[in-house]
C-alpha positions as CSV (number, residue, x, y, z in Angstrom):
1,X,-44.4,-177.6,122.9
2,X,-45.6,-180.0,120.0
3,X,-42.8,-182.3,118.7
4,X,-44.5,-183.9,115.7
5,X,-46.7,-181.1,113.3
6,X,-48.6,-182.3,110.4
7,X,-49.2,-179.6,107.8
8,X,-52.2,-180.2,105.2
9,X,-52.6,-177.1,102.6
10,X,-52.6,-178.1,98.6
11,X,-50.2,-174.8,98.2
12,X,-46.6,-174.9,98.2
13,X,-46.1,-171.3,99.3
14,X,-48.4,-171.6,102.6
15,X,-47.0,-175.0,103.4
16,X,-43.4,-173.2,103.5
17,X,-45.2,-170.2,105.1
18,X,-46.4,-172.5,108.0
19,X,-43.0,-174.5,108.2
20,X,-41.5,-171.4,108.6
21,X,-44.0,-170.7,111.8
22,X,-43.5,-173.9,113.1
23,X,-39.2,-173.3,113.2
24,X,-39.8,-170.4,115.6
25,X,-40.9,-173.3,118.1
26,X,-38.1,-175.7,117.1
27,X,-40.8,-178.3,116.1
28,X,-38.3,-181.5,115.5
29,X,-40.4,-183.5,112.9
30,X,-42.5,-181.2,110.4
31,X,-44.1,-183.5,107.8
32,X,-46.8,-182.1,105.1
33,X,-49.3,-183.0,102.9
34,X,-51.8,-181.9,99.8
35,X,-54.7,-184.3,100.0
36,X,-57.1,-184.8,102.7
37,X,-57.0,-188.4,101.9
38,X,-53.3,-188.6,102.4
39,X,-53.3,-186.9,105.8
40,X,-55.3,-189.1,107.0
41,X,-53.2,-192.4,106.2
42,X,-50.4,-190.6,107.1
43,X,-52.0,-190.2,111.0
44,X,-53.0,-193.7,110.8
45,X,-49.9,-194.7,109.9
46,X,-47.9,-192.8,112.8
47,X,-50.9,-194.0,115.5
48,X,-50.0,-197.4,114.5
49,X,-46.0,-196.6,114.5
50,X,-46.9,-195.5,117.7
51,X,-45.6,-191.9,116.2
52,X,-48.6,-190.1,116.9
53,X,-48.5,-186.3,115.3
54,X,-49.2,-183.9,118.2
55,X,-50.5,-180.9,115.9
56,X,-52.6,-180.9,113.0
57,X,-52.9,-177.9,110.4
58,X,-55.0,-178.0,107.7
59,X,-57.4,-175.7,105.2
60,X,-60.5,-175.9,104.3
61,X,-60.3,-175.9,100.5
62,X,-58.8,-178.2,98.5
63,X,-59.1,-178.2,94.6
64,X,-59.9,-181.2,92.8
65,X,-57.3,-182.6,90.4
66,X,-56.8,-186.0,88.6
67,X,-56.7,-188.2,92.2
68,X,-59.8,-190.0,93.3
69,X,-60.6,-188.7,96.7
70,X,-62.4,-189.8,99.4
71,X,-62.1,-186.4,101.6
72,X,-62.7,-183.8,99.8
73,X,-62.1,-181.2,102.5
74,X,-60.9,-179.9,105.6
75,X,-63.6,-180.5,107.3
76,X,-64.8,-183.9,106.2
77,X,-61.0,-184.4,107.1
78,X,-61.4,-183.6,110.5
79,X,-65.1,-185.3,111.3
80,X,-62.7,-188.8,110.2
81,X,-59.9,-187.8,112.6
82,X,-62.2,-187.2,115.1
83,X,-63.4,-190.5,115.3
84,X,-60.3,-191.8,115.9
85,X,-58.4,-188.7,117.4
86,X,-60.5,-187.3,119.2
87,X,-57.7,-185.2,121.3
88,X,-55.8,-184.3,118.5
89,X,-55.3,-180.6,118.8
90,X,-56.3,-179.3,115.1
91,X,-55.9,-175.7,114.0
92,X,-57.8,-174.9,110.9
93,X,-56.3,-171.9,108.5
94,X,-58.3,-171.0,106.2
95,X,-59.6,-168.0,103.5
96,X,-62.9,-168.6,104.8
97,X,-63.9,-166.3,107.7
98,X,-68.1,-167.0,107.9
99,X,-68.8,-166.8,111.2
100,X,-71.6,-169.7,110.5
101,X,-68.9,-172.3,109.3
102,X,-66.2,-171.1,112.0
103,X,-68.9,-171.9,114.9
104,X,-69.9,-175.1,113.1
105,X,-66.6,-176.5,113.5
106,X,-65.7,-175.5,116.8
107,X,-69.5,-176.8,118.4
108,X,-69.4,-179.9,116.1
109,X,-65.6,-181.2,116.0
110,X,-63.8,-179.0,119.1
111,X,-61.5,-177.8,116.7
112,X,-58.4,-175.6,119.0
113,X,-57.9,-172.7,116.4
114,X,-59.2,-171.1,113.4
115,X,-56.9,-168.6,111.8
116,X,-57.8,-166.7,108.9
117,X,-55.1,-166.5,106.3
118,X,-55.0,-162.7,105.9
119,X,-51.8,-160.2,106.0
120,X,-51.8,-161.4,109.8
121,X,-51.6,-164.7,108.8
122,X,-48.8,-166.0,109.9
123,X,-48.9,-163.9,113.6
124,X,-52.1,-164.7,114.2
125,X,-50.8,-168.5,113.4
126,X,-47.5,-168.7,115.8
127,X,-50.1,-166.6,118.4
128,X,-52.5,-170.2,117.5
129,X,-50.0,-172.1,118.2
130,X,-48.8,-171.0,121.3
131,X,-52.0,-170.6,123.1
132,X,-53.1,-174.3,122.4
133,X,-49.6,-175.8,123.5
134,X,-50.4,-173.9,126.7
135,X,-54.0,-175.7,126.7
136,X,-55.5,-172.8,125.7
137,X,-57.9,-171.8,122.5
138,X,-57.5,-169.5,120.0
139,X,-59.9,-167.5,117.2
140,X,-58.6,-165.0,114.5
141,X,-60.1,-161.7,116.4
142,X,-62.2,-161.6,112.4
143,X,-64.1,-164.0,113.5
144,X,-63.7,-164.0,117.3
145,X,-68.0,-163.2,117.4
146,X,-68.6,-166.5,116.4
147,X,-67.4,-167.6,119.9
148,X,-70.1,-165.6,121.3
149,X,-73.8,-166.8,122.1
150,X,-74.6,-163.1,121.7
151,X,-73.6,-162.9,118.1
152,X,-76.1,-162.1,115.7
153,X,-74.8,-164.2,113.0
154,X,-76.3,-164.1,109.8
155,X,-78.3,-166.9,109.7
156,X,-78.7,-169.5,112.7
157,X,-78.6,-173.5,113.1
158,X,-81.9,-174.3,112.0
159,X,-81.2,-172.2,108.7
160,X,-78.4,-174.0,108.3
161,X,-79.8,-177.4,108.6
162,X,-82.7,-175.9,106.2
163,X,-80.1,-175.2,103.1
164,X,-78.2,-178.8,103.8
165,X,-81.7,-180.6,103.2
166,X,-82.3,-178.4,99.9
167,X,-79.0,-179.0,99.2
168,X,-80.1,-182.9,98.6
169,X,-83.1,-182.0,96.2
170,X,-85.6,-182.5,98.6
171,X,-88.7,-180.8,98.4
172,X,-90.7,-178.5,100.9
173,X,-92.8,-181.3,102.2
174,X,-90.6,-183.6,102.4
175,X,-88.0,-181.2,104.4
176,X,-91.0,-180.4,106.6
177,X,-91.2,-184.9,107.1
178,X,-87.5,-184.7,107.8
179,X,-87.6,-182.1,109.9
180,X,-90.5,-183.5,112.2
181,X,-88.8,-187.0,112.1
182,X,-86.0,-185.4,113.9
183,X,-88.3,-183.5,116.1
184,X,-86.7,-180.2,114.9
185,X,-89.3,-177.4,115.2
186,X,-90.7,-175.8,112.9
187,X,-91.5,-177.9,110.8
188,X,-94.7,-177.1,109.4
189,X,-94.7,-176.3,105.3
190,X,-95.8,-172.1,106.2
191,X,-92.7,-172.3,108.5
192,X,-90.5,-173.5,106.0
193,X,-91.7,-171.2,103.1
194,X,-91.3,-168.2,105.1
195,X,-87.5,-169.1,106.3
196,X,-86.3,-169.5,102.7
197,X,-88.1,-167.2,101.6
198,X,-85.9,-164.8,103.9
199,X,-82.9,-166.7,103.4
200,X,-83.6,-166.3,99.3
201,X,-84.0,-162.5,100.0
202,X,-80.7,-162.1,102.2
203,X,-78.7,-163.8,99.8
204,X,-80.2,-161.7,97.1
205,X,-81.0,-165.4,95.3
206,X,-83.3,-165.9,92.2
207,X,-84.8,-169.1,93.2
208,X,-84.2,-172.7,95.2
209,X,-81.4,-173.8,93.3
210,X,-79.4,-170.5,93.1
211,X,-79.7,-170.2,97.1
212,X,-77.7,-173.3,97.6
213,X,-75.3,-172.2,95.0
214,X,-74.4,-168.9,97.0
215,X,-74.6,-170.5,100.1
216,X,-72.2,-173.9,98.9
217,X,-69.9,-170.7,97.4
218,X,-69.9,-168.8,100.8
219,X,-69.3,-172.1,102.8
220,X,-72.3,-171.8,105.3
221,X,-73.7,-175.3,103.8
């Protein structure tokens, strides 16, 4: 069982929600934290105490307040960590439960759990917790499809990839440059018209810049 938890939510009643968890497995050093910036000194501070954390749980979300912040989020959080962590077992619990942002993380960082925080909350956490002492993986059953090459998720990778370059204020042409540079196919401009054009129809948008709103407030992109 972990021996060293560190707990990264910017509210105090899930970070005594989850401490509360974490005292059903008699976890000996529980230590927390409300910036994505300070979680990450504080693992580079145990690594170099040689007092590495075992456990990492963090959200998503964090709202912005008068600090300066590097990491604005979970997950640019856990890309850093990553880098230097790359084994650190990291269960994200979070509000958001897109199927597109839960698949990115676990294909792009090997994240160990995603739990939604929902009524089940904290079950579904101490079930998270358990199954990845024992090695194991575990995904809120909400968003369990995401796991599944057979999902039809809403939108797929190259969609994705489509908003995050629209996201940057780059035009059609030159996402259909980018997108050949990187020898990702389609890329040709009648391609690229007709995907946003159905993306801008799914998500019911009124133009360019009101897609990436909805998709930024959604968390796909």
């Amino acid at each position: 069982m972990f021996k060293k938890v560190l707990i990264n939510d910017d509210h105090d009643a899930i970070l005594s929600n989850i401490v509360e968890v974490l005292a059903e497995f008699n976890v000996a050093a529980i230590e927390k934290s409300q910036y994505c910036d300070e979680a990450f000194l504080k693992m580079k501070k145990a690594a170099f105490d040689a007092a590495h954390y075992d456990l990492l749980i963090t959200d998503l979300s964090f709202k912005r307040d008068h600090r300066t912040v590097n990491l604005e989020s979970g997950e640019a959080l856990i890309a850093k960590l990553r880098i230097d962590f790359p084994e650190l077992p990291i269960i994200v619990y979070s509000m958001n439960d897109q199927l597109q942002k839960v698949r990115q993380l676990i294909k792009t960082y090997g994240i160990n759990g995603y739990v939604c925080k929902d009524r089940k909350g904290s079950l579904e956490l101490a079930d998270a917790i358990a199954a990845i002492a024992n090695g194991e993986h575990y995904v809120s059953p909400q968003v369990r499809r995401a796991l599944s090459p057979k999902s039809q998720l809403e939108i797929d990778d190259f969609d994705i990839t489509l908003l995050q370059l629209l996201s940057k204020g780059l035009s059609q042409e030159e996402i259909s440059g980018d997108l050949k540079t990187n020898a990702i196919s389609p890329s040709s401009l009648s391609s690229i018209e007709k995907r946003l054009n159905k993306l801008k129809s799914q998500f019911r948008a009124n133009n360019a810049i009101h897609l990436v709103a909805i998709t930024k407030d959604l968390g796909v992109i």
